[in-house]
Every structure is written in structure tokens, then in C-alpha cells.
N, C-alpha and C positions, 0 to 999 in steps of 0.2 A: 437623752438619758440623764436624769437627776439623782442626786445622791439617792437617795431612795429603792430606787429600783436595782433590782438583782442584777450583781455583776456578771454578763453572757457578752462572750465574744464571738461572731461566727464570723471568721476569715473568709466569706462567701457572700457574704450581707453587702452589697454594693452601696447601704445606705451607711453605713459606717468605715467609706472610703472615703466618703467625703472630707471630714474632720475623724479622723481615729485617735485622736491626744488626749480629750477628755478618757475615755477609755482606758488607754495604755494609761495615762498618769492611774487610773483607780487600779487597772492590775497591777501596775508597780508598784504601790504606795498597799493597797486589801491584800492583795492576792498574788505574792512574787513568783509563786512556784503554780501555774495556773493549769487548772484543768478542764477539759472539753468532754463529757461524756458523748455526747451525739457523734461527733467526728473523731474521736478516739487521738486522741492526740495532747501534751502538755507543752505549756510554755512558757517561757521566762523572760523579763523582760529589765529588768536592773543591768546595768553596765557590767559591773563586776561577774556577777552568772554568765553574761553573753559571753562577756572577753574569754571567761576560760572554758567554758563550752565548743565556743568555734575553735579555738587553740588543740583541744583535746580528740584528738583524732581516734586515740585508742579507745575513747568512753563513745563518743557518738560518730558514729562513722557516715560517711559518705557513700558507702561503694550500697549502697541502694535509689541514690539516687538525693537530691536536697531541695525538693519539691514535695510537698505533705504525697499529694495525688500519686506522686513515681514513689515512695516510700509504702503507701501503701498497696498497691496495685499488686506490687509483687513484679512485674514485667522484668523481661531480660534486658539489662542494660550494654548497649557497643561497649564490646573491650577497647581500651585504651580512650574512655569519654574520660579526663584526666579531672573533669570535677565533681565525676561520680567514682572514684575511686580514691584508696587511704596508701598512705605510705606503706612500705616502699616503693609502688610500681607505680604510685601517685608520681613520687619524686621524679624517675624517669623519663614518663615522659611530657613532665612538667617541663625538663631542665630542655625538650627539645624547643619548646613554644617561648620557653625565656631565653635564649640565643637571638630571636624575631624581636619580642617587647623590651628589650632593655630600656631604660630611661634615654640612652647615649643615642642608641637609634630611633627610637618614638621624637628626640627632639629633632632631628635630623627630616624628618615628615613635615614640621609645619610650614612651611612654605606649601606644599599642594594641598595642604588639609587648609590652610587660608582659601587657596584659589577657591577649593572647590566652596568655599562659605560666602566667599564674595561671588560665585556665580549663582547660589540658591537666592543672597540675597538682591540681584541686580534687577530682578522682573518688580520686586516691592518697590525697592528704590523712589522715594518721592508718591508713594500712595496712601491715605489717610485710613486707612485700614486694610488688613492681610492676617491669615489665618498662621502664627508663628512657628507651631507644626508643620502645617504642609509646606511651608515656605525653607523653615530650615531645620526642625526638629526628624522629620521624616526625609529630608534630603541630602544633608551633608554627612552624617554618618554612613546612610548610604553608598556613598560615593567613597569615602574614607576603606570602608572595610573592599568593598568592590576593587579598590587600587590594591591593597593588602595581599587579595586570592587572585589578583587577575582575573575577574571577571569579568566581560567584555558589557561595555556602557550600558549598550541597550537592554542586556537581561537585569541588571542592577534591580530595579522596582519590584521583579518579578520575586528575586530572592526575599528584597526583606518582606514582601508581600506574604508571600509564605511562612516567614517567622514571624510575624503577627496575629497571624490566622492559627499558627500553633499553638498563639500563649493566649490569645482573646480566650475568654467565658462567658460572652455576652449570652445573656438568654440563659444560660444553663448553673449559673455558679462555680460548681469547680472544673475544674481543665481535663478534659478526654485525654483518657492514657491508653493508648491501642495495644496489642498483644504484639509481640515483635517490634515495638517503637523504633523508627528508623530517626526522628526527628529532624527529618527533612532531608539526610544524606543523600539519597537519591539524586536530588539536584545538582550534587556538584560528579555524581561519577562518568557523564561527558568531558568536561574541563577535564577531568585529570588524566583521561583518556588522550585527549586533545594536547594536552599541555606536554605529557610526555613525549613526543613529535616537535613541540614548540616550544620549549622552554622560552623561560623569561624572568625577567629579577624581581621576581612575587614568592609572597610569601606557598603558594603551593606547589612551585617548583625548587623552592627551597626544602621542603617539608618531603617533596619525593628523594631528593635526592642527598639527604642529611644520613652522615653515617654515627649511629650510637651504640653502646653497648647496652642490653634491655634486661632486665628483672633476671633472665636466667644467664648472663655472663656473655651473651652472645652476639658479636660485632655484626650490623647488618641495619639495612634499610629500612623505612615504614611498608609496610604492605599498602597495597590499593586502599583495604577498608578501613585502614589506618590512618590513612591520608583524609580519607571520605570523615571520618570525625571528628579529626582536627580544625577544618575547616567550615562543618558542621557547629561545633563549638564556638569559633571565635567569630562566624558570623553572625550567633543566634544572639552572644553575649554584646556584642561591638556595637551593633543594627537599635535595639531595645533599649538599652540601659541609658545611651547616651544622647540618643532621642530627649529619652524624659527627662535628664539632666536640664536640654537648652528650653523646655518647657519651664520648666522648675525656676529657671531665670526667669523667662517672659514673666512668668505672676508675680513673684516674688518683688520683681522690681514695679508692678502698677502696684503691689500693697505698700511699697515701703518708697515711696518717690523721692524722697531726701536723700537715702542711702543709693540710690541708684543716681542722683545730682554729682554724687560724691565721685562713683564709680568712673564716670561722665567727664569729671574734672581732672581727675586722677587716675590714670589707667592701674597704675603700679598698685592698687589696691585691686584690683579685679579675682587674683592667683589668690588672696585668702578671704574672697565673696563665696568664690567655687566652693570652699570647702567650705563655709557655713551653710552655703545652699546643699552640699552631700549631707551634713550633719541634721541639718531643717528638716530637709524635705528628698530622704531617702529613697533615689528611685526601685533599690529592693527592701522595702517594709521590714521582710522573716525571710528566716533561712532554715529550711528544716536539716535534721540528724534522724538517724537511727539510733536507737541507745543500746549497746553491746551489753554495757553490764550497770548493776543500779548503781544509778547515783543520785548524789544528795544536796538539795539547792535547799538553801534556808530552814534547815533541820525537815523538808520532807523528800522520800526517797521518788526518786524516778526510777521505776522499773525495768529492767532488761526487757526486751522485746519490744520498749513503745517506741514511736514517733512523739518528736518535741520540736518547737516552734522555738529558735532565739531569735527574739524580737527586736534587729536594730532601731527599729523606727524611734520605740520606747525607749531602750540602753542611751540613745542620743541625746534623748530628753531628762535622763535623770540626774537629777536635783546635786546628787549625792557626787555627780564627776561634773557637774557643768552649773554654772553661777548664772540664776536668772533662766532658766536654760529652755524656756518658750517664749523669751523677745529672741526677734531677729537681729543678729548684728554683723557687718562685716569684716568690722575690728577685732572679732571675738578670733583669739588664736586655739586650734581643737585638734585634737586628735579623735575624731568619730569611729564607729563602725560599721560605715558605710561598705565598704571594702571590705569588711572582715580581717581575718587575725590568723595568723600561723602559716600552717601548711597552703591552707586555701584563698591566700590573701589573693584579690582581684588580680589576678596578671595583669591584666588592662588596663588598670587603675590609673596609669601615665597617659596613654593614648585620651583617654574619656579626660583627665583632667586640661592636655592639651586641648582636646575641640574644644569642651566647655568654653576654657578662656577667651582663645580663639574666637567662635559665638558671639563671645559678650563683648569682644574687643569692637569686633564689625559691624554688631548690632548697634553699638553706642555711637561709634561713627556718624552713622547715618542717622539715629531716631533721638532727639532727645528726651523728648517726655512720649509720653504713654499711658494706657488705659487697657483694661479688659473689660470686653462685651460679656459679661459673668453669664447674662442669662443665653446667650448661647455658647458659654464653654461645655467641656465634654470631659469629666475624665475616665480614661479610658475601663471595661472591664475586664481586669484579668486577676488569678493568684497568686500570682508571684511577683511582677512590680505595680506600682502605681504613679501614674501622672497623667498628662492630658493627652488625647484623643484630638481635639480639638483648643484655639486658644486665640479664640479674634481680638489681635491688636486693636485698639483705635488711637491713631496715633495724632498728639497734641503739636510735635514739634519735629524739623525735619533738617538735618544737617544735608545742605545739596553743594 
């Protein structure tokens, strides 16, 4: 796209996955309060709009869902999916999943979130090329969240396999939204069946057995279907996000091979690579809202009743919070919105920031230099996050 031509965004267009920055910089810069006639939807992409948009729970709400596709569908959303619903009953049973994620206890994890990175990566070990996804982008998460829920090794694949196949669009552009969306629940209501018999020091026997008081004042347990979304939730979020994270490294570090010498040399620079890489190359682009009531982005109103797209991918890149702010740098100190803002800030955000490092620490062990096979990488298609599918190392140098 050249200045020239008519600025059209379509968040379904897999050829504008590719590179989306040329873009986003023209809506940010033309077009800040942006509109989509065909898919019915606005969106905004300057830092400043994002930040207090995701912030604003009472203007753009959640409790339809923060997927354009589930905002518009209409479909009935599980009670208690805690990141499709707005404060107060957000909070609640927010506060039960942050007793699990704390910072204190997510550090407490990396030792087995190691093991399990140094076993994804020991079959590569000394080979001159491996596919960095399947090797550890699709594995060690895996294995992380699967310790989490207590899920017994062997069904591991099975799960995240199913949460891939729910976010893919390949072929079709936007994401099938079924009538009664279950989002994969079903799978875990053995385990907790099972579990209740067997307890164990996981997170969903924790989850069954936690006592809270809920929205209407009332001391008591999660229900079964309760449980069934919690774990729905944090394996659909855990499994995906942080996948493309260690993607996001693998390239990042064949385009920039000095900053990754660096990384190499210095470990102790790794922990704010991570968050340049969340800030770069945002494994969730957009985040959609509901908009309750109008509001007003750069003197134009957004209407009560639309769907609106805040566009971290763009907010990351503007000019206006970040200096320079499409070179890559690992030096670069940032506060992104990768994560989001307010109510709905990533719970996960520690765990994902852990593996990442984690990743890079193991990776760099073992690999010094490196390359990507571009023409048969793969990024993946979906609407809601983006990163690789596929990401063939060829690797130059080998720490043995």
C-alpha cells in the first residue's frame, strides 16, 4: 500500500499480517478515530486513546466478549469467563485466579518451567536446523500450563491442539463463533471429575476447593462449571500467547544479530529484550470493547451500541510515547500495552514474561548465531493474535 491509495483496514486480510505498521502508522497519523463500514466496527490506535479505553470499563465493556467475532455474534457467554465480564463480578472472581498468579508464586515455578525448556530443547541440541515452534514455541508452554491444571502428560498436545484449532481462521478469515460457545470447556470436565477423588497441588484443585465470598455476599465454593472456565481461560490464554512470544524472539533475534550477540554475552540484559519484543511485536495486535455509551476520541464520537478495536500493536508504535519507535532496541526501557491496562491487565503477564526469558536464556546457551529460512516460514492465521505457525532455524553456531 503507497501513500496513495485509500486507507482500508480489514483485520481478516492475511496479506496485511504480514507487515501491519506501514498501516497502523497511516491510521494513527490520517485516521486516529478509525472506521470500518464493511465489518461494522471503529478503531483507535494512538497510545493515549488505547491506554484510557482499556482502562474504562464503565465506557467499553467487556461482558460481551473482547473478540470483534464474540462482540458481534451476540452468543451467550459462561458465567464467570472473568475476561468477559466488568467489575464488580470481574473483580471477584479475578481476586480468586490472582491468589495462583501472584508474581511471588509464578517465581517460585521457574525451576520446572526451566526443566521443561531444556527438555523441548534437547532433541535440537547440536542440529543445524529445527523448526523453533515446534521445538519450543508449541512445547514448553504446553507443558507449563498442563503442570498448572494437572493435566496428565500424555493428554497435553491434545489440549493445546484444541486451542489452536479454536483461534485458527485459516481458509475462512474471521473465527467461527457457535451458538452456546462452550470454548473448549468440555475437555476439562473429566479431570475435575477425576480430580475431585484425587486431589493434588494444581492449580484446579485448588480452584475446586477455594473458599470466596461472590458478587451476592455469599461464602461458598466454585461450582463444577465454574471450575470448567477457569481452566478453560487460563489454558486457552497460557498455551497461545506465549507460544508467539518465543516465536517473536526466534526472528527478532535472526533480523537483528548484533542485539542478539549482545543478549549472548550478557544474559542480564535478556528481562528488558522480553519486553521490547512484547512492545515490537505484540503477540495480541487488538483488543476489542463494547461501547456502552458514546464516546469521544479526537473530537469524533463513538456511538453507544458499536464494537471498537484498541489497537496495541499501533499504541506501541506511536511516535508520540516512544522515541524512534520502529527500530528495534533492547536498551529501550518501555512501558507497552501489550498486557493491557486497568481492570483487565494480563493476569499472566508474570508467568509469560518468566518462560519468555526463561526461552531465551536456553536458547542462547546452546545456539549462538542463527538465521531464518523466510521462505518457508509460516505466520500463523488467526484474529486475535499473530506470530509464527512455523519458524525454521538455520543455525550458524552451536554452543556444545
Amino acid at each position: 500500500m503507497n501513500a496513495a491509495d485509500e486507507l482500508y483496514w480489514d483485520p481478516y486480510d492475511h496479506s496485511f499480517v504480514v507487515d501491519p505498521y506501514p498501516l497502523f502508522n497511516r491510521m494513527r497519523e490520517e485516521s486516529p478515530v478509525y472506521r470500518n463500514e464493511r465489518y461494522d466496527f471503529y478503531a483507535v490506535t494512538r497510545f493515549a486513546h488505547v491506554q484510557r479505553g482499556l482502562a474504562d470499563w464503565r465506557t467499553f465493556s467487556s461482558a460481551r466478549g473482547d473478540i470483534l467475532e464474540l462482540i458481534q455474534s451476540g452468543v451467550e457467554l459462561p458465567p464467570g469467563t472473568l475476561i468477559f465480564e466488568d467489575p464488580p463480578v470481574h473483580d471477584v472472581h479475578r481476586r480468586l485466579l490472582a491468589r495462583v498468579f501472584t508474581p511471588r508464586r509464578i517465581a517460585t515455578l521457574e525451576p520446572q518451567v526451566r526443566a521443561f525448556c531444556r527438555r523441548a530443547l534437547e532433541p535440537v541440541t547440536g542440529a543445524d536446523r529445527f523448526d523453533l515452534v515446534e521445538a519450543v514455541g508449541a512445547e514448553m508452554p504446553m507443558r507449563v500450563i498442563g503442570m498448572l491444571l494437572g493435566i496428565p502428560e500424555a493428554d497435553q498436545p491434545a489440549f493445546r491442539d484444541r486451542t489452536d484449532s479454536a483461534l485458527s481462521t485459516e481458509g475462512r478469515g474471521r473465527m467461527e463463533v457457535r451458538e452456546k460457545e462452550d470454548f473448549g470447556a468440555e475437555q476439562f470436565r473429566d479431570y475435575i471429575q477425576w480430580r475431585k477423588e484425587h486431589p493434588s497441588d494444581d492449580l484446579m484443585t485448588e480452584l475446586m476447593n477455594a473458599e470466596f465470598e461472590d458478587e451476592n455476599g455469599v461464602r461458598r465454593t466454585l461450582t463444577d462449571e465454574e471450575v470448567l472456565t477457569y481452566c478453560t481461560v487460563v489454558a486457552g490464554a497460557g498455551n497461545e500467547t506465549t507460544g508467539r512470544l518465543i516465536g517473536w524472539f526466534g526472528a527478532l533475534m535472526a533480523r537483528y544479530p548484533e542485539q542478539r550477540r549482545q543478549l549472548a554475552a550478557d544474559p542480564s540484559l535478556i528481562p528488558g529484550a522480553i519486553e521490547e519484543i512484547l512492545r515490537f511485536e505484540p503477540t495480541g495486535p487488538f483488543t476489542a470493547r463494547y461501547v456502552v455509551q458514546d464516546a469521544e476520541f479526537h473530537g469524533r464520537t463513538v456511538p453507544a451500541g458499536s464494537a471498537i478495536l484498541f489497537v496495541q500493536a499501533a499504541a506501541n508504535r506511536d511516535p508520540r510515547r516512544f522515541p524512534d519507535p520502529d527500530r528495534f532496541d533492547i536498551h529501550r526501557v518501555t512501558q507497552h500495552m501489550t498486557f493491557g491496562v486497568g481492570a483487565h491487565y494480563c493476569l499472566g503477564a508474570a508467568l509469560a514474561r518468566l518462560e519468555g526469558r526463561v526461552a531465551a536464556e536456553e536458547i542462547l546457551k546452546r545456539f549462538t548465531d542463527w538465521d531464518v529460512d523466510w521462505n518457508a516460514a509460516e505466520l500463523a492465521q488467526t484474529s486475535t493474535v499473530r506470530g509464527w505457525k512455523t519458524l525454521p532455524l538455520v543455525v550458524e553456531g552451536t554452543r556444545r
